[in-house]
C-alpha positions as CSV (number, residue, x, y, z in Angstrom):
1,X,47.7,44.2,31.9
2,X,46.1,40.5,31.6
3,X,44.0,41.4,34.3
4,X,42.5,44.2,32.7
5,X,41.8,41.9,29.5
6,X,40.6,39.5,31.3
7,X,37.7,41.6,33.2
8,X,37.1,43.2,30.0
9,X,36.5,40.3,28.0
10,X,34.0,39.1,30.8
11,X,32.1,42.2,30.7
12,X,31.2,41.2,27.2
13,X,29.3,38.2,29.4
14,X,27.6,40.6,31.7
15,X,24.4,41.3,29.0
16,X,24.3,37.9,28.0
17,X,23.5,37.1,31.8
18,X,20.9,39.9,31.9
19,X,19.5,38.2,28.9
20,X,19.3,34.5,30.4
21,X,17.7,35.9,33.8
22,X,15.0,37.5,31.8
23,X,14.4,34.7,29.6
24,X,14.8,31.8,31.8
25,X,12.0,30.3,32.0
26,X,12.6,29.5,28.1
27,X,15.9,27.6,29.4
28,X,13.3,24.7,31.1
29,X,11.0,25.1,28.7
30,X,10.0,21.7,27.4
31,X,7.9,20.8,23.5
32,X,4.8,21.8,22.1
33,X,2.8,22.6,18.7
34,X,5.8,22.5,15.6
35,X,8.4,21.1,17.8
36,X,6.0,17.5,18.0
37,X,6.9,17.3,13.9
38,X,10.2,18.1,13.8
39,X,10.5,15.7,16.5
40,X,8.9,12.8,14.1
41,X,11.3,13.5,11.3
42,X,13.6,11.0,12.6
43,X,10.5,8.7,12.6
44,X,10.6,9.3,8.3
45,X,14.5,8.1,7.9
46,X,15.2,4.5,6.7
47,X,17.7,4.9,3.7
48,X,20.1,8.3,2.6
49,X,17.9,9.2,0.2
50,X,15.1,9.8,3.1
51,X,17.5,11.5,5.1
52,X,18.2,13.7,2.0
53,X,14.6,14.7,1.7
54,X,14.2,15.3,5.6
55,X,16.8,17.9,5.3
56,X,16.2,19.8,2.0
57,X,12.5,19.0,0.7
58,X,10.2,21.7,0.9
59,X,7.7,21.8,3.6
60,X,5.6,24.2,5.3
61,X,5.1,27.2,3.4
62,X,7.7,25.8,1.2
63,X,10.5,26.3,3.4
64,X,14.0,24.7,3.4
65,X,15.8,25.0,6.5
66,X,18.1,21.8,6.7
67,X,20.4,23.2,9.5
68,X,17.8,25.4,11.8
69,X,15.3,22.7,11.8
70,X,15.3,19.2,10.2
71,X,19.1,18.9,10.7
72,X,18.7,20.8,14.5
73,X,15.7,18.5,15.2
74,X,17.4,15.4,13.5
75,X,20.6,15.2,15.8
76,X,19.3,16.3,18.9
77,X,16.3,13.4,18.7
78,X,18.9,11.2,17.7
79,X,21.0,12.1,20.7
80,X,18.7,13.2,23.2
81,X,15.2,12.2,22.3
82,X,12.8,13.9,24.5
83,X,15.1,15.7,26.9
84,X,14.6,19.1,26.2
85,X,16.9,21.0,28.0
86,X,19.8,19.6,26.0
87,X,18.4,21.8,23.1
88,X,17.5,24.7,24.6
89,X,21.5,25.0,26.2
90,X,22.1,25.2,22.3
91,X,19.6,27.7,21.8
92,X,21.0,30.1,24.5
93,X,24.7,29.1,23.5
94,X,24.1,30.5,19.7
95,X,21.8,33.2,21.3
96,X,25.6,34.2,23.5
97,X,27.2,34.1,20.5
98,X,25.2,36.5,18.4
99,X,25.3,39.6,21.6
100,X,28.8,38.9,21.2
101,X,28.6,39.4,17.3
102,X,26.5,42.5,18.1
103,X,28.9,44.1,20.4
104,X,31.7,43.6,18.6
105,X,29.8,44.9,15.4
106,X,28.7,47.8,17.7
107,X,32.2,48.5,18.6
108,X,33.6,48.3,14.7
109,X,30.4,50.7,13.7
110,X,31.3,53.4,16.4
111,X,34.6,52.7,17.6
112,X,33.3,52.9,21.3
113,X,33.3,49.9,23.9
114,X,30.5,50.9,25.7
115,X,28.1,51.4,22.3
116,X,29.0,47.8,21.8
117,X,27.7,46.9,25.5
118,X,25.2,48.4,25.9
119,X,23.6,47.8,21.8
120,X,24.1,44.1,22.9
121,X,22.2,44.7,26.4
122,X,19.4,46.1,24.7
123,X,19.3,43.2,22.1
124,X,19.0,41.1,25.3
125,X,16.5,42.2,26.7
126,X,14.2,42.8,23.7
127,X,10.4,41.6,24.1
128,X,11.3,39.9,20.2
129,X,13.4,37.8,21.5
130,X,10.7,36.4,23.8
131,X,9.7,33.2,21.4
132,X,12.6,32.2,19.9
133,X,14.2,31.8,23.4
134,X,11.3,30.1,24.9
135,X,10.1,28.3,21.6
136,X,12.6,25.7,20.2
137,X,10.8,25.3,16.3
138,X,11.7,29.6,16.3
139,X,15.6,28.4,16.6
140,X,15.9,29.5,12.9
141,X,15.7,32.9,14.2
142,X,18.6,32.7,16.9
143,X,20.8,31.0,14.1
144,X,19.6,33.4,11.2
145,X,20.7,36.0,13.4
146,X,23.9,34.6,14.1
147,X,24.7,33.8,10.4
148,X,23.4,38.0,9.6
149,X,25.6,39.0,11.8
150,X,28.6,36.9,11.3
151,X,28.7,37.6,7.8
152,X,28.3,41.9,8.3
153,X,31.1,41.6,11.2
154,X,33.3,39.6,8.4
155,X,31.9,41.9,5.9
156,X,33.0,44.8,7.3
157,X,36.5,43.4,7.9
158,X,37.0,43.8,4.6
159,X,35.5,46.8,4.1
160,X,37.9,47.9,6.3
161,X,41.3,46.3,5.6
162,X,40.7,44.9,1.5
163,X,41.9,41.4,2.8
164,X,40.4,38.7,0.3
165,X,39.8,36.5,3.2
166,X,37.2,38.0,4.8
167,X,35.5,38.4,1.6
168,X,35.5,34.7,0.7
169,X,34.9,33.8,4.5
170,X,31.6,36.5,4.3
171,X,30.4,35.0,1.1
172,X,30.5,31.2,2.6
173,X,28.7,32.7,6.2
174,X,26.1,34.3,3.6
175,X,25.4,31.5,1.7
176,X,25.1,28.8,4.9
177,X,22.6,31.1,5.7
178,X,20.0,30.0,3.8
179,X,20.0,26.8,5.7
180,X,18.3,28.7,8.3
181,X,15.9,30.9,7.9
182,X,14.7,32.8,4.2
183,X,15.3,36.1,5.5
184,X,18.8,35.4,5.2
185,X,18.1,36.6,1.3
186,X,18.3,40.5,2.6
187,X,22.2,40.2,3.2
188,X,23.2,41.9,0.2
189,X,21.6,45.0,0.6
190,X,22.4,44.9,4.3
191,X,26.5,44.7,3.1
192,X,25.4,47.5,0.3
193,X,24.0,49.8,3.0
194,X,27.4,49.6,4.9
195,X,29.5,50.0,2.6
196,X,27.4,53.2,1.2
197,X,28.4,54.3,4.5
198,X,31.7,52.9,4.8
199,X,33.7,52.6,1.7
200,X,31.7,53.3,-1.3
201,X,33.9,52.2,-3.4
202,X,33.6,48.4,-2.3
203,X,29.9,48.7,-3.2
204,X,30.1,46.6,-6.4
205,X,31.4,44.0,-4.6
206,X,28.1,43.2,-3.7
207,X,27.2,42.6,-6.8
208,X,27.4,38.6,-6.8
209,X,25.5,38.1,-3.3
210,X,22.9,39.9,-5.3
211,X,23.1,37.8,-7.8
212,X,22.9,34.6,-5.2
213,X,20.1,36.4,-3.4
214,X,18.1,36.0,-6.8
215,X,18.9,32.5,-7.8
216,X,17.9,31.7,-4.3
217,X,14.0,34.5,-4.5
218,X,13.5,32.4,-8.4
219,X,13.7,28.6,-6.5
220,X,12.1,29.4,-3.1
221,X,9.4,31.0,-5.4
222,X,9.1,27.7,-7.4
223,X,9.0,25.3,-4.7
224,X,7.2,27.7,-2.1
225,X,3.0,27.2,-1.1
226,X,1.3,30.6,-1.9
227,X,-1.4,30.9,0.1
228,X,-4.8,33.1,-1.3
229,X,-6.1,33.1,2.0
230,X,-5.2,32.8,6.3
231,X,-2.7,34.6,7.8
232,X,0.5,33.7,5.4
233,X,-1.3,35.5,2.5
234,X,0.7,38.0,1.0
235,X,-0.9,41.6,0.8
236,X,1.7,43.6,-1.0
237,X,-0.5,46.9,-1.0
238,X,-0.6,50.1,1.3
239,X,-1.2,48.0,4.5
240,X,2.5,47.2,4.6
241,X,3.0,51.1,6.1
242,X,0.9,50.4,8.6
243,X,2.4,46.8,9.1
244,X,6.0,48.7,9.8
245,X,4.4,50.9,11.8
246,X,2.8,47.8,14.1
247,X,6.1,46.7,14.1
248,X,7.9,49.8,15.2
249,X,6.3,50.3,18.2
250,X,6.7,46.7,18.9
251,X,10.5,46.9,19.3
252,X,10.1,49.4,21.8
253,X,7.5,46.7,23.9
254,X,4.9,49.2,24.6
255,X,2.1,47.6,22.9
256,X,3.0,44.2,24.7
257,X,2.3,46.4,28.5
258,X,-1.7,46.4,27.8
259,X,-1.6,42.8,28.6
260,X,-0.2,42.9,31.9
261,X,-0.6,43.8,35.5
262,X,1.3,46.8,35.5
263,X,-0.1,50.2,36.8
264,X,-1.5,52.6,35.2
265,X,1.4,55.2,34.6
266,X,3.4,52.7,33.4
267,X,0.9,51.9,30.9
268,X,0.5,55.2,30.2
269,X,4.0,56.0,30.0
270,X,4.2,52.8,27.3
271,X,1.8,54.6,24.4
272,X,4.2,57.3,24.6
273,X,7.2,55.8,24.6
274,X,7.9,54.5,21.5
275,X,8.0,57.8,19.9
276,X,9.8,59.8,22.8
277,X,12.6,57.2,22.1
278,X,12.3,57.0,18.3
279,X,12.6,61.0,18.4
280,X,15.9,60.6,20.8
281,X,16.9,58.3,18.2
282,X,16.2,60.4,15.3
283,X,18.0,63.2,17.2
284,X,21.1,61.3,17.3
285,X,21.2,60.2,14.2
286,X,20.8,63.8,12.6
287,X,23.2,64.9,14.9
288,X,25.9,61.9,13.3
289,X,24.9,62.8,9.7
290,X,25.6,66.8,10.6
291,X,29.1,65.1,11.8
292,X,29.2,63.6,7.9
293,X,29.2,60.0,10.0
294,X,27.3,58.2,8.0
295,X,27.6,54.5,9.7
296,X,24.6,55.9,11.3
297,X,21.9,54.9,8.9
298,X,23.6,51.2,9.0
299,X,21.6,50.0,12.3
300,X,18.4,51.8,11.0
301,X,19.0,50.2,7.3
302,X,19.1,47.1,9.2
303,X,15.9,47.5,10.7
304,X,13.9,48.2,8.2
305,X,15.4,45.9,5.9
306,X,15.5,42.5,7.4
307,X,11.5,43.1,8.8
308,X,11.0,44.0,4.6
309,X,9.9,40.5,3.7
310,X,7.2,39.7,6.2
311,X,5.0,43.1,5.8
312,X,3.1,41.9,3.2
313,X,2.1,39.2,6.3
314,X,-0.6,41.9,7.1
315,X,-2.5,39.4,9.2
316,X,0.8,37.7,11.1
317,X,2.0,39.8,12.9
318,X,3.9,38.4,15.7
319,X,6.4,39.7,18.3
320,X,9.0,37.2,17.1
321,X,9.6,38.6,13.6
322,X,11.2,41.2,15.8
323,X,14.0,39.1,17.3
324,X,16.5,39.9,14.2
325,X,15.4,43.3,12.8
326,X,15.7,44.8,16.8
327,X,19.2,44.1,16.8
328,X,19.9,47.4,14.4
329,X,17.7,49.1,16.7
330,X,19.3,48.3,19.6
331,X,22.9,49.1,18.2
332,X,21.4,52.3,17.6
333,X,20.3,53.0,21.0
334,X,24.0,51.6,22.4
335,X,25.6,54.4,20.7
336,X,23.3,57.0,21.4
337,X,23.2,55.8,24.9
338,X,27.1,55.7,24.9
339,X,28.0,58.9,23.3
340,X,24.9,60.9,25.8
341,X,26.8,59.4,28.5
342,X,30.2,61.2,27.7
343,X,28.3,64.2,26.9
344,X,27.7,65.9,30.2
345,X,24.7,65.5,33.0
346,X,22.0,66.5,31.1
347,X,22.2,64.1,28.3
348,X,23.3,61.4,30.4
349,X,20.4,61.8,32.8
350,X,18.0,61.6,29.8
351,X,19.9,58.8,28.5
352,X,20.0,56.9,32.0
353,X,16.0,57.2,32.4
354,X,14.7,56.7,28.5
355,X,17.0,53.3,28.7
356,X,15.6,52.5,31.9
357,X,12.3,52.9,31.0
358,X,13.1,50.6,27.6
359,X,14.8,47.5,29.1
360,X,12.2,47.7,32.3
361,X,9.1,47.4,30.1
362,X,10.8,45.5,27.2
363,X,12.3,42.8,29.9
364,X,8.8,43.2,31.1
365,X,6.8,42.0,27.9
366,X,9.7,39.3,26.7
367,X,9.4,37.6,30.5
368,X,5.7,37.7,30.1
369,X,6.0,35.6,27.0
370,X,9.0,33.3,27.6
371,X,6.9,32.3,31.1
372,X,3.5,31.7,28.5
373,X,5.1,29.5,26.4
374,X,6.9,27.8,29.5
375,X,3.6,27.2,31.2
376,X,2.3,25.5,27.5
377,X,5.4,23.5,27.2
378,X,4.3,22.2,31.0
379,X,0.7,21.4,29.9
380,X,2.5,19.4,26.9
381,X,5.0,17.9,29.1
382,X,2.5,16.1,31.6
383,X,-0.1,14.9,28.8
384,X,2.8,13.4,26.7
385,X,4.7,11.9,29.2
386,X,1.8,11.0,31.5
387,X,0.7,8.9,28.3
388,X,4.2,7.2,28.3
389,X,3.6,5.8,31.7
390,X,0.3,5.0,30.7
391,X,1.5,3.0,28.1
392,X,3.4,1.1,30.2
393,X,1.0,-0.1,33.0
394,X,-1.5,-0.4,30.0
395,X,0.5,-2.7,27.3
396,X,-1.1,-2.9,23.6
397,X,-4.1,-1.0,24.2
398,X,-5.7,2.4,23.2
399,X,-5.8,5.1,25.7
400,X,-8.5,7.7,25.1
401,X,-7.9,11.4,27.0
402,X,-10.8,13.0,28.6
403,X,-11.1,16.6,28.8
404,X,-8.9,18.1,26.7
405,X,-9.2,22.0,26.2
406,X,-8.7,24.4,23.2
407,X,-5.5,25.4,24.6
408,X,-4.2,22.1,24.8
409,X,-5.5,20.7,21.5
410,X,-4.0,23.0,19.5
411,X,-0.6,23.0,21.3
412,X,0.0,20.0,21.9
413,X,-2.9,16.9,20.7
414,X,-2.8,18.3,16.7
415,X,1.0,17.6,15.8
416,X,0.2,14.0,17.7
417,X,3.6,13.8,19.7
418,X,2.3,10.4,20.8
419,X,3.5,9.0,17.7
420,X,7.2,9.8,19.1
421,X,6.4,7.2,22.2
422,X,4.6,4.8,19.7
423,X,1.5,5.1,21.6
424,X,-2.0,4.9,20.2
425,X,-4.0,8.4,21.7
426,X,-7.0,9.3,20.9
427,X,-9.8,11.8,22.3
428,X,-12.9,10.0,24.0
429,X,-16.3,10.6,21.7
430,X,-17.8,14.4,22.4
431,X,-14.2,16.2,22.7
432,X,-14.4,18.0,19.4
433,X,-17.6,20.0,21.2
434,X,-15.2,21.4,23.5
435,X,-12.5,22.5,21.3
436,X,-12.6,25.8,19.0
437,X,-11.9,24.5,15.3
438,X,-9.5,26.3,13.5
439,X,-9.6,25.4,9.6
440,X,-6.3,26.6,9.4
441,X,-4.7,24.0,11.3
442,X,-7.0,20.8,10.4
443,X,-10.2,19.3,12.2
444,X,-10.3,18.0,15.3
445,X,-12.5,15.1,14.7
446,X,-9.7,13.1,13.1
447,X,-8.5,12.2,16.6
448,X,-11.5,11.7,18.3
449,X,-12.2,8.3,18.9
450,X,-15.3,6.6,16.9
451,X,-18.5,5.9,19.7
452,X,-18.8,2.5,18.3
453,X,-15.1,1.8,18.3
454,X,-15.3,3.4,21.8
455,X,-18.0,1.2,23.4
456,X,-16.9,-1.9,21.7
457,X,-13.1,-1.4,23.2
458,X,-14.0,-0.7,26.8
459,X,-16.6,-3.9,26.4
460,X,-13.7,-6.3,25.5
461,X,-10.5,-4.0,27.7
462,X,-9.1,-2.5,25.2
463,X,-9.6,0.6,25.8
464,X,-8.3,2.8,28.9
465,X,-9.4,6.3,29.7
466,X,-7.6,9.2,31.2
467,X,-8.5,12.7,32.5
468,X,-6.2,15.3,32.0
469,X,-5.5,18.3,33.7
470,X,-3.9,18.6,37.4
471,X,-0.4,17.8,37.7
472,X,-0.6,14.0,36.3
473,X,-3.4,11.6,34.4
474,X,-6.0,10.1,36.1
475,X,-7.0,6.8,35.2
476,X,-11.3,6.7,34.3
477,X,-11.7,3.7,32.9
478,X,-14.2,2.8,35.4
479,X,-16.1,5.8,35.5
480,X,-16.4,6.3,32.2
481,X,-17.6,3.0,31.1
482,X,-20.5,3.3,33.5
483,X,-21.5,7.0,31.9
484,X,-20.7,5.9,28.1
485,X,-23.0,2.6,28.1
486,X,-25.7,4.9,28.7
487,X,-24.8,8.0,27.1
488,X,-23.4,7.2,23.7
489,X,-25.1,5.7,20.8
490,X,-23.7,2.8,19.0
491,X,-23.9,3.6,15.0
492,X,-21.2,2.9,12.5
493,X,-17.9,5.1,12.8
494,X,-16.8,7.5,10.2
495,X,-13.4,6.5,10.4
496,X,-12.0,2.6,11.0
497,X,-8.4,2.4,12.0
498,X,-8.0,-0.9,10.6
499,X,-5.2,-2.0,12.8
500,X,-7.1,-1.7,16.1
501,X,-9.2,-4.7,17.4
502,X,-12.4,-2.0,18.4
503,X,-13.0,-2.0,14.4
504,X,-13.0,-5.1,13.2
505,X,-17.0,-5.3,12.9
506,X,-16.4,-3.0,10.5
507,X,-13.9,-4.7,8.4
508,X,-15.3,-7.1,5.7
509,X,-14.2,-9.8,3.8
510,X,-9.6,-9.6,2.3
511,X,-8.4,-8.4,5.3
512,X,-5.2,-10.1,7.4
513,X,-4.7,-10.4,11.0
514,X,-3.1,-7.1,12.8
515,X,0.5,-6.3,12.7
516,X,1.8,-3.7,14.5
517,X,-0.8,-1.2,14.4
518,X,-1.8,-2.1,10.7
519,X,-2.8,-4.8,8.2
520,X,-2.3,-6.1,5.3
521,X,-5.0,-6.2,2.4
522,X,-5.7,-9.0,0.1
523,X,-5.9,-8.1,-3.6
524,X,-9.3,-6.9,-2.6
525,X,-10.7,-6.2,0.3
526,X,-14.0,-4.3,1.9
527,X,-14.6,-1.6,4.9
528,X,-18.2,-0.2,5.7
529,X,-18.3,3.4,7.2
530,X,-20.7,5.9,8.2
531,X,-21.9,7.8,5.4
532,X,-20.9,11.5,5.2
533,X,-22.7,13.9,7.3
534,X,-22.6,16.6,5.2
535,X,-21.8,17.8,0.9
536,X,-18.6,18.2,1.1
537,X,-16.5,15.6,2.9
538,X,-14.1,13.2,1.3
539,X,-13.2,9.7,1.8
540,X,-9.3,9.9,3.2
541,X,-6.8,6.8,2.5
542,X,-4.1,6.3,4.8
543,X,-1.4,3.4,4.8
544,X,2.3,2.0,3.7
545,X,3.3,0.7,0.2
546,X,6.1,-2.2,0.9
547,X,8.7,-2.0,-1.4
548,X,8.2,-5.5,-2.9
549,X,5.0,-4.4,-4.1
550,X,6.4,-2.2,-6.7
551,X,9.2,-3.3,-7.4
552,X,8.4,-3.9,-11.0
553,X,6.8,-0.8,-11.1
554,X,4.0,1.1,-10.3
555,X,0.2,-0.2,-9.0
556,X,-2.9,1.0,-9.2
557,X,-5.5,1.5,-6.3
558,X,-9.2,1.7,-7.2
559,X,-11.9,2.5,-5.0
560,X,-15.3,1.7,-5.2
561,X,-18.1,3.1,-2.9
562,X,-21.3,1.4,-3.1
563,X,-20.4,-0.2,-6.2
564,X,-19.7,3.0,-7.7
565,X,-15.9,3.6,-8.5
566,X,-14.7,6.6,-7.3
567,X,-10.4,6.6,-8.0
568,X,-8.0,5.0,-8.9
569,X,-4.5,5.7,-7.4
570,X,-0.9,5.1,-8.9
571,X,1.5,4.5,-6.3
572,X,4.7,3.6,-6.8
573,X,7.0,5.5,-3.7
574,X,8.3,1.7,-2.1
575,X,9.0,2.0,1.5
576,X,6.3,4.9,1.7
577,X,3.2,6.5,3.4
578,X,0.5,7.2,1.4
579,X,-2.4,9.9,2.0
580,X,-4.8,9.9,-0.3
581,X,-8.1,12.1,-0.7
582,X,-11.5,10.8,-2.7
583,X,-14.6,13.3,-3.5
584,X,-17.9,11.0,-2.4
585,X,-21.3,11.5,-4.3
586,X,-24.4,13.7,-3.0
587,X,-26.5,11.0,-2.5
588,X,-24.2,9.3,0.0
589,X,-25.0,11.7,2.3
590,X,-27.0,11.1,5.6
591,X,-26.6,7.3,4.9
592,X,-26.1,5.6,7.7
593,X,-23.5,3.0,6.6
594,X,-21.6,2.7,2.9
595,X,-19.2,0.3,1.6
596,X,-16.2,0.3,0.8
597,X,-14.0,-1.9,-1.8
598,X,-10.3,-1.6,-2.6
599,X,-8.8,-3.5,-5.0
600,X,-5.2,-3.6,-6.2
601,X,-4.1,-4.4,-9.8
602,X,-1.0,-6.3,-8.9
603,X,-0.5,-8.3,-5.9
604,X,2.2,-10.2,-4.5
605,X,2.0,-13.9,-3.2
606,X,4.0,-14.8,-0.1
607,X,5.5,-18.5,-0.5
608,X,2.9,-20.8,0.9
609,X,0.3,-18.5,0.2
610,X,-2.6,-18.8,-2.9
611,X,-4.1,-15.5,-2.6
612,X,-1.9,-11.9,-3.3
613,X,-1.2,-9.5,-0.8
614,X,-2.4,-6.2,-1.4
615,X,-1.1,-2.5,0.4
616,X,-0.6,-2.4,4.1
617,X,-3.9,0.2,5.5
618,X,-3.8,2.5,8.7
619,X,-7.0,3.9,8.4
620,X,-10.0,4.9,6.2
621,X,-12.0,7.5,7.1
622,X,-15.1,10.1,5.4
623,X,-14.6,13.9,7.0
């Protein structure tokens, strides 16, 4: 008898192992794009009340998402650093756990074994799944699934037995939930479409996770960026029918075949497909419903209900905003697939070859996109580390990469991972020609290296330049030199990192020697840039407030440009970065140098000292 446990319960392994061989190239995948910031949080931490922020602040989009992100990204740094495969075992660990919460929800739903195993097989193998196990930043979609489905498998618990515990131990699942992804907010009217289905009489108990669900809409809608325009603008119109749609045949992989090298009946077969299976489906269910079972609609409610709140996300749509919503679908399919398989040849040769046909093509698409995001991760991997040994046979200067793609820019060079291994990168003078711009996701020119800056830091060595691409960095220092002194024009730079040695003829009078990548300002001090190409671009202030500067309060920051005062800044967050944005005059533009002058209302005087320390300055720069 323990045998015969014991091989059942590893059965319940068998679809998890289908779904790590489909997705394993998403188990060595390494770091790129988000994952670079998330990284760097750790890099923001000095006191509890930081660490605080990290985790609950609003960022990006207005998101909060302390346990999926900054807290998952926090201790794994901490432990870890840049060892990725540490966090991607935890990423297919909590991805385990959830096909087990989906079989055993499959089994509670239909009372069948094999409904259970083979919903969670499905799920497994679902082209959705595709980022989030290849992807580490789209971990709040493994663990939002596992927190949706805890709580419905706890829920329905006490649907089924009326024992207070699993009601209380439901609501606390519910509400952790929100640490990881929004989407978590749909819950209640998840639990209300089960017990519709279930034990209508338990409905009103949903009545308070509404009530959360609503506190939680009000705040997220407070705190939250609302974009008018790009692809997180909300379009809550008519397009949303034809977003579900999208997303419909998405969750059967079809679309995702016209991408690939398959042949031609297979593609074929793929247009088709989604609504040969969808009317399978919809036989089934009718069938259930004629049968008065109305758990049926459950996996169908939780379709279209947890892909609800990114419709209006009419230009985003994206295969992994599938990974949670396909698990309805696919308990759907278990337990049509099961119950065809009891129900004589016919129906179970149908069912054998439309679920063939589904986990061929969806394991198909998902690989597809677990080995893309593997091969980016690669890319990311040999520029980021190949910079780390560079930084080592190359101590205390600035290492400039040649080369660099679209591709690569925008997956790896924009979030500036380099910050993570304390090394100053930048791109060598030209680079932005070669790289799409994207206004959504900043200008490229910020890390492209001044020409001046450029010549005068080869000229005094220290400078070093690397091309990249091929399996490691290759050292062009020499090379380069050679082309740039007769290439490149000297002319005054844009932007003047003021803790790097290659500006300093741009630096005026109030400035202090260089300390660790920075310096200090006097009380005032002057900077002369290149004048602003074109109507429209603003002078950017970067740099550190010490805390002894405000300690008695607040100072004030003004900032004159050609005698002209243009701001002046309060700052008063000690032990803080600062990023502040100026608008520059018409007539500045197409000058070929203007100047500069900060000046600080308070100072403070070091002993010994008879002038007064101003702010500490990373950069200045007009773009």
């Amino acid at each position: 008898m323990r045998r015969v446990q014991l091989v059942r319960q590893l059965c319940w392994l068998i679809p998890f192992g289908i779904c790590a061989g489909v997705f394993w190239p998403g188990l060595n995948s390494w770091f790129h794009q988000d994952d670079f910031a998330w990284l760097g949080l750790r890099l923001e931490i000095y006191s509890a009340r930081d660490l605080l922020l990290a985790l609950f602040e609003p960022r990006a989009q207005g998101t909060i998402r302390p346990w999926s992100e900054r807290g998952f990204f926090l201790a794994m740094s901490t432990l870890f650093g840049l060892d990725a495969f540490p966090y991607r075992l935890v990423v297919f660990a909590t991805q385990a756990l959830n096909m087990a919460l989906v079989a055993a929800l499959g089994f509670r739903l239909t009372g069948m074994r094999l409904a259970g195993f083979l919903g969670a097989l499905f799920w497994g193998v679902n082209a959705g799944l595709g980022v989030p196990l290849s992807w580490t930043s789209s971990y709040n979609q493994v663990m939002c699934a596992a927190f949706l489905l805890g709580a419905t498998l706890l829920w329905s618990r006490y649907l089924e037995t009326g024992s207070r515990r699993y009601y209380w131990a439901q609501m606390a699942v519910f509400v952790l939930g929100f640490g990881a992804l929004e989407i978590n907010i749909v819950f209640p009217a998840l639990a209300a479409a089960l017990a519709l289905a279930d034990n209508r009489e338990k409905v009103w108990h949903t009545a308070p996770m509404f009530a959360i669900s609503g506190s939680y809409y009000l705040l997220h809608s407070w705190v939250a960026v609302k974009p008018k325009s790009g692809p997180y603008a909300m379009h809550l119109d008519f397009s949303m029918a034809g977003t579900l749609r999208h997303y419909w045949e998405m969750a059967f992989a079809s679309p995702g075949l016209k991408d690939l090298s398959v042949p031609g009946w297979w593609m074929e077969a793929g247009r088709v497909a989604p609504w040969v299976l969808s009317a399978a489906l919809a036989v089934f269910a009718v069938a259930r419903l004629m049968a008065r079972d109305g758990k049926v609609l459950f996996p169908l409610a939780w379709f279209v209900v947890v892909i609800g709140p990114v419709l209006p996300l009419r230009d985003h749509i994206s295969y992994y905003y599938l990974a949670v919503p396909t698990a309805g679908l696919s308990m759907l399919g278990g337990w049509a697939a099961a119950k065809a398989l009891s129900n004589g040849w016919a129906p179970a040769l149908a069912a054998v070859i439309l679920s063939g046909f589904y986990v061929a093509s969806s394991a198909t698409v998902g690989r597809s996109v677990a080995e893309f995001n593997y091969a980016r991760t690669e890319q990311a991997r040999r520029v980021v580390l190949g910079v780390e040994v560079a930084q080592r046979l190359h101590p205390g200067k600035s290492i400039l990469l040649h080369g660099v793609g679209t591709e690569l820019y925008w997956s790896t060079i924009n979030d500036y991972p380099f910050r993570l291994i304390a090394a100053d990168v930048h791109l060598t003078p030209g680079s932005e020609v070669s790289i799409q711009q994207n206004a959504d996701l900043g200008e490229v020119s910020k890390f492209v290296f001044p020409v001046g800056a450029t010549l005068e830091g080869l000229a005094a060595n220290q400078v070093v330049v690397y091309q990249v691409g091929g399996e490691k960095l290759r050292n062009i220092t020499q090379a380069y030199r050679l082309v740039a002194e007769k290439e490149l024009t000297r002319g005054l730079s844009r932007r003047v990192n003021v803790g790097h040695l290659a500006f300093s003829k741009q630096l005026g009078q109030g400035w202090k020697d260089i300390e660790g990548g920075f310096r200090w300002m006097w009380k005032k001090a002057v900077v002369m840039l290149g004048g602003p190409g074109h109507e429209g671009q603003k002078l950017h202030l970067d740099g550190y407030i010490p805390r002894l500067l405000v300690e008695n309060g607040a100072i004030e920051l003004t900032v004159r440009v050609e005698g002209e005062k243009v701001g002046a800044v309060k700052l008063s967050q000690p032990d803080a970065a600062f990023h502040e944005v100026l608008d520059l005059r018409r007539e500045w533009v197409g000058k070929e140098e203007v100047r500069v002058e900060l000046e600080v209302d308070r100072g403070y005087k070091e002993p010994g000292e008879e002038r007064e320390l101003g702010i500490v300055f990373g950069s200045l720069s007009i773009r």
